[in-house]
C-alpha positions as MATLAB code, in Angstrom:
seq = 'XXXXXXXXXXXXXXXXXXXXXXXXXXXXXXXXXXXXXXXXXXXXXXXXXXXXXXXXXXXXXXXXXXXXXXXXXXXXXXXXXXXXXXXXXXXXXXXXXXXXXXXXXXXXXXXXXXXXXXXXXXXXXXXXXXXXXXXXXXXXXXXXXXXXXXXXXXXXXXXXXXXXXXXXXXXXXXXXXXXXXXXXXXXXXXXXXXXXXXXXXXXXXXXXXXXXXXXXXXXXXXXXXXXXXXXXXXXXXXXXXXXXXXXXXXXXXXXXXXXXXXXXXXXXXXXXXXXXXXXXXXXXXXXXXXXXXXXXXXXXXXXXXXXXXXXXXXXXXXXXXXXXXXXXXXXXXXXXXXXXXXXXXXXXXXXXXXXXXXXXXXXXXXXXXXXXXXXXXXXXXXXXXXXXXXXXXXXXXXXXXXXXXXXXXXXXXXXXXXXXXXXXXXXXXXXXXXXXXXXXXXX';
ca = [
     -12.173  162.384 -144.645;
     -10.869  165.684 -143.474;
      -8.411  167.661 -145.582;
      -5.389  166.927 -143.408;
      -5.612  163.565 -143.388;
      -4.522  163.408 -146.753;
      -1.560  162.624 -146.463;
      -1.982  160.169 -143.708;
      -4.542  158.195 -146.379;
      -1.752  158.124 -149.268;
       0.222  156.433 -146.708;
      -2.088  153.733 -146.492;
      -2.678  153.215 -149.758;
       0.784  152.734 -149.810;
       1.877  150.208 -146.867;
      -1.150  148.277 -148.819;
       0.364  147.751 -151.989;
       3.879  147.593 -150.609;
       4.443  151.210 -152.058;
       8.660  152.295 -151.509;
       7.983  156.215 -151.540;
      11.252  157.273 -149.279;
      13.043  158.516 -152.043;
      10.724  158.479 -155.058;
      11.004  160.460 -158.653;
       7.522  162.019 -158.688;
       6.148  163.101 -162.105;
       4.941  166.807 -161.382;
       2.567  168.351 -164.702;
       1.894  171.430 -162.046;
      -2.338  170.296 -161.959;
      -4.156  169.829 -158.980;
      -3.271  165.727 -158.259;
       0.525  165.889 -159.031;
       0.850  169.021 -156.588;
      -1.336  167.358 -153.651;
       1.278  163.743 -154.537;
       4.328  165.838 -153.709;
       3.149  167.834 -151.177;
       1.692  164.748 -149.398;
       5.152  163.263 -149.520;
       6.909  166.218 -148.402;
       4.597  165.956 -145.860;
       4.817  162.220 -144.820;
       8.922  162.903 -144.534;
      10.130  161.650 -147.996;
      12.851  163.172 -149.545;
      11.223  163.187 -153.300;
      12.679  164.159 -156.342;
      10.571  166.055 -159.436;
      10.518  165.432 -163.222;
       8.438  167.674 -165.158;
       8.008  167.043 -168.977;
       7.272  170.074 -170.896;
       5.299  168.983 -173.859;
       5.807  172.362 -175.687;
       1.829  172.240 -177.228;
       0.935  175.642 -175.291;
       3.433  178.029 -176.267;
       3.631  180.866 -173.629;
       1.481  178.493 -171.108;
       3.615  175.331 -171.063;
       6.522  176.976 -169.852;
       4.900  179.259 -167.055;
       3.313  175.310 -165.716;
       7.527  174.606 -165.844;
       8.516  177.516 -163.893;
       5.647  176.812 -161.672;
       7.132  173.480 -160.821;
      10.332  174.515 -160.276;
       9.198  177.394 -158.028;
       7.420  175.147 -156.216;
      10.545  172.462 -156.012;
      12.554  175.622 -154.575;
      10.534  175.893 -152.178;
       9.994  172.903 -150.574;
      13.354  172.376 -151.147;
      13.190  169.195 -153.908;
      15.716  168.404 -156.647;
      14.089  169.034 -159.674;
      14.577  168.498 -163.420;
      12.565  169.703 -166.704;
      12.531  167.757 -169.565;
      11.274  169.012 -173.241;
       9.932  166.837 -175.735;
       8.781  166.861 -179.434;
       6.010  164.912 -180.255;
       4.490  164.003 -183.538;
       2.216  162.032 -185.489;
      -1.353  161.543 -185.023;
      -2.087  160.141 -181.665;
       0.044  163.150 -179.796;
      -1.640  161.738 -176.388;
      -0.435  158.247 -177.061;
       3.187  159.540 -178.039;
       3.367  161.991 -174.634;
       2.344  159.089 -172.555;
       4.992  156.728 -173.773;
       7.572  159.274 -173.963;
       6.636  160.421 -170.571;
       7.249  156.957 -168.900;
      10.406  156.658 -171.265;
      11.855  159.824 -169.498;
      11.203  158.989 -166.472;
      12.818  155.634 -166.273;
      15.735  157.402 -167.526;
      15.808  160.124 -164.997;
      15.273  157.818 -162.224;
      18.132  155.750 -163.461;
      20.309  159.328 -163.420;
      19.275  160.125 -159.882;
      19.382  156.323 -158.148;
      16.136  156.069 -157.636;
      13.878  153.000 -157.856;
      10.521  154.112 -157.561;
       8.369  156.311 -160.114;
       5.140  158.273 -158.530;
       2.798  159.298 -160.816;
      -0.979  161.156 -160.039;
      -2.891  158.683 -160.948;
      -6.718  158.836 -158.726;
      -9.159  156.758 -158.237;
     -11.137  158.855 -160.749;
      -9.122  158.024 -163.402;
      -9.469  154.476 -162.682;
     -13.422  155.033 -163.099;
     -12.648  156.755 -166.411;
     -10.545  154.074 -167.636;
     -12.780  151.177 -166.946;
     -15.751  152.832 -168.569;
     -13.408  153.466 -171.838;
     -12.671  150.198 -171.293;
     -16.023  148.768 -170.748;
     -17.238  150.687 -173.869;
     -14.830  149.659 -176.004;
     -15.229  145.888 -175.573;
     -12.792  144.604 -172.804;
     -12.075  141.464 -170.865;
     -11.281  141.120 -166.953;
      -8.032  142.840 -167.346;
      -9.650  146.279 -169.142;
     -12.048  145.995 -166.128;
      -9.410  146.156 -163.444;
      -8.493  149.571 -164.365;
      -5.282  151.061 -163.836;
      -3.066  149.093 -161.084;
      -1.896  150.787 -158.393;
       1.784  149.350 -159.044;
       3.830  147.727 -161.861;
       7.188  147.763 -162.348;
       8.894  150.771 -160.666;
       5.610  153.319 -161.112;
       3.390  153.679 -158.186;
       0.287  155.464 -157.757;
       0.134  156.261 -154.313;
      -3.363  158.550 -155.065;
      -5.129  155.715 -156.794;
      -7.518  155.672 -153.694;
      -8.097  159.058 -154.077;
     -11.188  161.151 -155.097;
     -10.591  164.345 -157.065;
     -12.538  166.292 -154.509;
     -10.537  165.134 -151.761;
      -7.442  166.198 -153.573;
      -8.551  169.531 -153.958;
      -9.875  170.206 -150.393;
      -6.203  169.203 -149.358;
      -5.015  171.756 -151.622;
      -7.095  174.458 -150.387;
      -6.303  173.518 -146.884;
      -2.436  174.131 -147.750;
      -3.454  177.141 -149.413;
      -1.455  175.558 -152.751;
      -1.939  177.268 -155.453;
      -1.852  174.608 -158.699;
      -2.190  175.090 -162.842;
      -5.186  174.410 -164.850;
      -4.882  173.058 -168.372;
      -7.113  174.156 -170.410;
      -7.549  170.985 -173.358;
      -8.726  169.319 -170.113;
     -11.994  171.109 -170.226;
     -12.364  170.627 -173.860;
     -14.621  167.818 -175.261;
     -11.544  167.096 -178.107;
     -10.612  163.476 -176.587;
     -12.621  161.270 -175.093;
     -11.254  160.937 -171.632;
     -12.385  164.596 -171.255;
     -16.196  163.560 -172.038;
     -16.157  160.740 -169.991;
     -14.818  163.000 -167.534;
     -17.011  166.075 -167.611;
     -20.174  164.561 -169.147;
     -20.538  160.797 -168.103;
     -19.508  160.696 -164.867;
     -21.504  163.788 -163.630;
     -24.711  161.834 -164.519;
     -23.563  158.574 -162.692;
     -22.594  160.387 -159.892;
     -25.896  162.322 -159.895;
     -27.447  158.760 -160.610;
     -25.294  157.104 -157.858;
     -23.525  159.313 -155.690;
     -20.245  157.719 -154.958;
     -19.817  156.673 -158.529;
     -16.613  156.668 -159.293;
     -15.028  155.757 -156.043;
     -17.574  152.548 -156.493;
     -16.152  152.110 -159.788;
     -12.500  152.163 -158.930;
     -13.481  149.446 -155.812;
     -14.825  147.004 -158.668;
     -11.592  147.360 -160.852;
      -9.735  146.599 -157.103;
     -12.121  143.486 -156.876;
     -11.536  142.593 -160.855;
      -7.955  142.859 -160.373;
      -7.402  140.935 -157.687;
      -9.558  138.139 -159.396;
      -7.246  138.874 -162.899;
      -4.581  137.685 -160.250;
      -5.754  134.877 -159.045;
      -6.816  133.406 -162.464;
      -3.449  134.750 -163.932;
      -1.813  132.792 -161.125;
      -3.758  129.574 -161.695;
      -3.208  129.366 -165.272;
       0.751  130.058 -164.810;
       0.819  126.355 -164.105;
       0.064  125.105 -167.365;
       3.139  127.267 -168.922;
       6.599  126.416 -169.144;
      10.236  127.806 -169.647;
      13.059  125.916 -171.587;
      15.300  128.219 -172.631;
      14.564  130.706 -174.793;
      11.129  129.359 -175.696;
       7.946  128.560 -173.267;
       5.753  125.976 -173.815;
       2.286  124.547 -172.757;
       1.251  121.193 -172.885;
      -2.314  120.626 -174.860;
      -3.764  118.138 -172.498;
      -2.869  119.926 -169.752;
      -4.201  123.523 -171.431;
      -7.474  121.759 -172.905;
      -8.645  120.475 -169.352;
      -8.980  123.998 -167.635;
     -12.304  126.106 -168.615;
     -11.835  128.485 -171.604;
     -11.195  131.405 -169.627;
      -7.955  129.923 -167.801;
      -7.101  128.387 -171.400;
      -6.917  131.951 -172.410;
      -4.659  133.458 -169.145;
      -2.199  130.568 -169.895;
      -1.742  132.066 -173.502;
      -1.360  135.510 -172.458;
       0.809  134.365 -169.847;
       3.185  132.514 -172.044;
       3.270  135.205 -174.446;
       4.219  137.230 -171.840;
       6.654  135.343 -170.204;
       8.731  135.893 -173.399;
       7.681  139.533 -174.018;
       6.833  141.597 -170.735;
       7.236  145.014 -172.527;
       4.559  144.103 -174.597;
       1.333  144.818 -173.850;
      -1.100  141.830 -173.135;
      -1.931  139.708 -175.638;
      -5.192  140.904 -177.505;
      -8.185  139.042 -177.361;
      -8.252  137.821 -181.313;
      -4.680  136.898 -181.143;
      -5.710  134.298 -177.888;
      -8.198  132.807 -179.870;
      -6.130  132.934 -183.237;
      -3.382  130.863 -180.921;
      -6.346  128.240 -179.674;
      -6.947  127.464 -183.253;
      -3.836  126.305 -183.863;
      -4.158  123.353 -182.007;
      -7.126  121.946 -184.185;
      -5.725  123.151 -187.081;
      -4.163  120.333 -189.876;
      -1.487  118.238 -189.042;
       2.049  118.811 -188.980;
       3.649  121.858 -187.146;
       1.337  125.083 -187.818;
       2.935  128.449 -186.927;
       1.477  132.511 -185.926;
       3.334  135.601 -185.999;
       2.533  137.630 -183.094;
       3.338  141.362 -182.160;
       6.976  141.926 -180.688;
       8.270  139.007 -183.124;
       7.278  136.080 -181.201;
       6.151  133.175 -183.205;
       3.881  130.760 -181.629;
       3.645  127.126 -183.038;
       1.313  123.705 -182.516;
       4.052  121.289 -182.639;
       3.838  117.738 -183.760;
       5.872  116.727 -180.496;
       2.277  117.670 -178.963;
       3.529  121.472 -177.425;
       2.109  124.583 -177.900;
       5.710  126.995 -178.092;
       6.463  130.454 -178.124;
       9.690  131.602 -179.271;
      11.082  134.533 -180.936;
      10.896  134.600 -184.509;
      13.892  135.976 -185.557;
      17.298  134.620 -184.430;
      20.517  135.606 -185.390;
      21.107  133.207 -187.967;
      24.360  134.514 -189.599;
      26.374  134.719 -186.455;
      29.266  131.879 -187.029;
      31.254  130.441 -183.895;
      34.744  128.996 -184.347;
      34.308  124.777 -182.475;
      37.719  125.128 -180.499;
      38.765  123.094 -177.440;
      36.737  123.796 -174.473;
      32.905  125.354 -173.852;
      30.994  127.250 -175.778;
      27.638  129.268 -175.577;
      25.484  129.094 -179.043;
      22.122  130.151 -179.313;
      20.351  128.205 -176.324;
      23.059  125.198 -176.488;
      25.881  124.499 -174.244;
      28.708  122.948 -176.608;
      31.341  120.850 -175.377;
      34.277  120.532 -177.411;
      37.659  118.162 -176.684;
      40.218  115.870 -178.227;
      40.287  112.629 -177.414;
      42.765  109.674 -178.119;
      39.875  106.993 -179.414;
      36.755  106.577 -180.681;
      34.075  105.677 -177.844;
      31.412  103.138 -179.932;
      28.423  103.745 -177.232;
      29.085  107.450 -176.637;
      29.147  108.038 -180.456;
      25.503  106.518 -180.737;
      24.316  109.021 -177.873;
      22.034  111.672 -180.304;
      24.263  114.861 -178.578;
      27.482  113.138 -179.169;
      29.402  113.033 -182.420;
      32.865  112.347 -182.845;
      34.990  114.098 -185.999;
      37.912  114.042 -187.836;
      39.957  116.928 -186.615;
      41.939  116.367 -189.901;
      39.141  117.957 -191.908;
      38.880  120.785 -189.680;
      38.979  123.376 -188.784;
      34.972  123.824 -187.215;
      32.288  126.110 -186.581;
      28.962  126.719 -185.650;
      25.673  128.155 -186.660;
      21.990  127.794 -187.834;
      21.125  125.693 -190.438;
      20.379  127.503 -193.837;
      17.782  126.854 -196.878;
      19.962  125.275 -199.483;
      22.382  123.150 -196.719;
      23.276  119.966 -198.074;
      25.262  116.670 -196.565;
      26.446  113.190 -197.063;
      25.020  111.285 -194.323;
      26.818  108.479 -192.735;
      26.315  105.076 -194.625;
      23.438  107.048 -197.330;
      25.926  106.746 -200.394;
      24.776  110.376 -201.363;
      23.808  114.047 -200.787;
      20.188  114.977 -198.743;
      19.331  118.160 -197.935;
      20.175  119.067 -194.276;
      16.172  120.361 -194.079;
      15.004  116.856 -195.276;
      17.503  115.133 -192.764;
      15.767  117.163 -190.054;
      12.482  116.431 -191.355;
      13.524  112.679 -191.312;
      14.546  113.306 -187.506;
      11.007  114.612 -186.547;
      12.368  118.149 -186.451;
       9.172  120.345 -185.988;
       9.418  122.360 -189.405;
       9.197  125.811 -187.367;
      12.691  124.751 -185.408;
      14.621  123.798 -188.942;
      16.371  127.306 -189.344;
      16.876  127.544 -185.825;
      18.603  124.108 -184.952;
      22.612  124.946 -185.418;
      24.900  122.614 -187.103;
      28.409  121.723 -187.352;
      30.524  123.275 -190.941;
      33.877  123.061 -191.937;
      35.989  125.745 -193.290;
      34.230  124.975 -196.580;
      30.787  125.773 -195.192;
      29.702  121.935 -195.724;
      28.085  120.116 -192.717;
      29.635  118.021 -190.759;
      27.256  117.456 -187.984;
      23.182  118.542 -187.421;
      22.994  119.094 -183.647;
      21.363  115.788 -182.540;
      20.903  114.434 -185.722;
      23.044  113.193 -189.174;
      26.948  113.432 -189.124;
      28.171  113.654 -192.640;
      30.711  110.462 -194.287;
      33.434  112.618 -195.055;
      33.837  113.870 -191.347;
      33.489  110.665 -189.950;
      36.047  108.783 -187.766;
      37.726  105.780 -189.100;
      41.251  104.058 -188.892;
      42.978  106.439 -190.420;
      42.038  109.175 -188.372;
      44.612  110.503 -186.129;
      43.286  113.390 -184.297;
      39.784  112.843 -183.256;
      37.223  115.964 -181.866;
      34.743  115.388 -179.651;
      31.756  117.357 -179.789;
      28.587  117.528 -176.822;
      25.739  119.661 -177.086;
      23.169  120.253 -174.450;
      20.060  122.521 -174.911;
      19.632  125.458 -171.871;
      16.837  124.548 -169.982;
];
């Protein structure tokens, strides 16, 4: 490819992957393959605009790369904005890269703008997948870095290093050189100045090979990731996956439809790791009764005794407590409908989301049942605990603390959402006000 056609092959790359670049926020360090990006999209007619993060790790050297960037902004004549950031703790690369992204979204939000550009080249992708490779990785780790996800696109990610720098030198465009990215301190470096050299010497066309297997591997990860999404299900704040259906694909979808669910619930998280996927199979030939595994970002999954494999958040606001007034009411994944009626309906009172209640002994409220609830259920003659009632119900023990129930202004239950209404709540001839209460689950 000659030089200036550059920017003519960015464009491609992005029509391919559906790339918005009119008005993007393009991350700008001041090195070689964020320069060529912006002046590629200057060149292509976009009206960019530029974030540069000063890490502050150089001293004197950090901010002449800022100025650089905004002299260079000047002159094209592109909004631009510097941003300084303190890092710490041990993994400083780790902590720039998230705060990086972090500031970026928010910029983007400032200006309007939808779409994040980033340097990312095909080289990179090659070093990536060998890290990858090396460090043990599945399918996805093979794929590489994708060319889009979310709001960040990579319009370069077809792009050699050496074809970025003839463009440069055909512009004449001067760029900065970091210097800890010709030091053997971190290992993308080696990989980078040691391995690849001797593949490319080995194979010429190494790394541009590389990055057109990730392509290949990703666009199998999507098919696959596609084809086990139809063994996973939503209701409400919780997805689910039937065992019969999971335990008739091969093992590999088995393990796409975990990630998949986990992810459903969690898509700031990053993918699922490999011992957690088979931690999750185990469940289901674990014991009997409901068996339950904490999982990173709080979500709990549990093997059911209903027959489902769920995943569900962990934690749930259990001390929030809703007044039961006339009307509707949101609570926790359940539609409540609440209204006074003139008589007591026999049939619609046996319905499990029904119960009807002596306004009398009101007033109501709502919230998740606690360790230590007791009742009277109807027609026992004495107290249970509101966990056994569940328990007698069938209640999966994972969902006990986070099935709501009916209290008065005493704090003693009157109703367990489709389950036990307690004697002393219950509607008789005396009663002369009586509530009626419906609940409904969000699908």
């Amino acid at each position: 490819m000659k030089a200036r056609d550059f920017p003519d092959a960015v464009r491609r790359t992005a029509e391919r992957y559906a790339m918005d670049l009119a008005r993007p926020l393009v991350m700008v360090s001041g090195g070689p393959d964020s320069v060529a990006m912006l002046r590629a999209l200057v060149e292509l007619g976009g009206e960019p605009a530029v974030l540069h993060i000063d890490h502050g790790l150089r001293g004197d050297e950090s901010r002449e790369d800022a100025e650089f960037v905004r002299a260079l902004c000047e002159r094209l004549g592109v909004a631009c904005e510097v941003r300084g950031i303190e890092l710490e703790g041990s993994n400083l690369q780790e902590a720039a890269r998230l705060e990086r992204y972090r500031l970026a979204e928010e910029v983007a939000d400032g200006f309007g703008i939808t779409t994040v550009a980033t340097g990312h080249t095909a080289d990179d992708v090659a070093e990536t997948v060998l890290m990858n490779l090396a460090r043990g990785t599945g399918l996805r780790g093979l794929s590489g870095i994708p060319p889009l996800r979310g709001r960040f696109a990579r319009p370069l990610i077809e792009r050699q290093r050496n074809e970025i720098l003839a463009y440069l030198e055909h512009l004449g465009q001067p760029y900065r050189t970091d210097p800890t990215n010709l030091t053997g301190k971190y290992t993308r470096n080696r990989v980078r100045l040691e391995i690849l050299p001797v593949l490319e010497e080995i194979y010429p066309g190494a790394a541009t090979n590389i990055a057109c297997g990730a392509a290949l591997a990703r666009e199998d990860l999507e098919a696959l990731e596609d084809f086990a999404a139809r063994t996973v299900h939503r209701r409400g704040d919780e997805t689910f996956i039937r065992p019969d259906e999971l335990l008739a694909q091969p093992f590999s979808v088995r393990r796409y439809a975990i990630r998949g669910a986990y992810s459903m619930l969690a898509p700031d998280e990053p993918p699922l790791a490999f011992a957690h996927v088979e931690a999750v199979l185990r469940l289901l030939g674990e014991g009997e009764g409901t068996r339950t595994l904490d999982l990173p970002g709080g979500i709990v999954a549990a093997a059911r005794t209903t027959g489902e494999l769920v995943f569900y958040y962990g934690e749930r606001p259990s001390t929030i407590v809703c007044d039961l007034l006339p009307g509707r009411l949101d609570f926790e994944g359940w539609n409540i409908a609440v209204e006074e009626v003139g008589g007591f309906d026999t049939v619609d009172a046996a319905r499990p989301e029904v119960a009807y209640l002596d306004a009398r002994r009101g007033p109501y409220r709502v919230r998740m049942a606690r360790e230590g609830d007791t009742m009277r259920p109807l027609g026992l003659g004495g107290t249970k605990k509101v966990m056994r009632a569940m328990m007698d119900l069938g209640v999966p023990s994972d969902l006990r603390r986070l099935t709501p129930v009916v209290v008065d202004g005493e704090g003693r239950v009157a109703w367990v959402f489709l389950g036990e209404l307690g004697e002393e709540f219950k509607v008789d001839e005396t009663t002369e006000k009586i509530l009626r209460v419906e609940v409904e689950q969000k699908p």
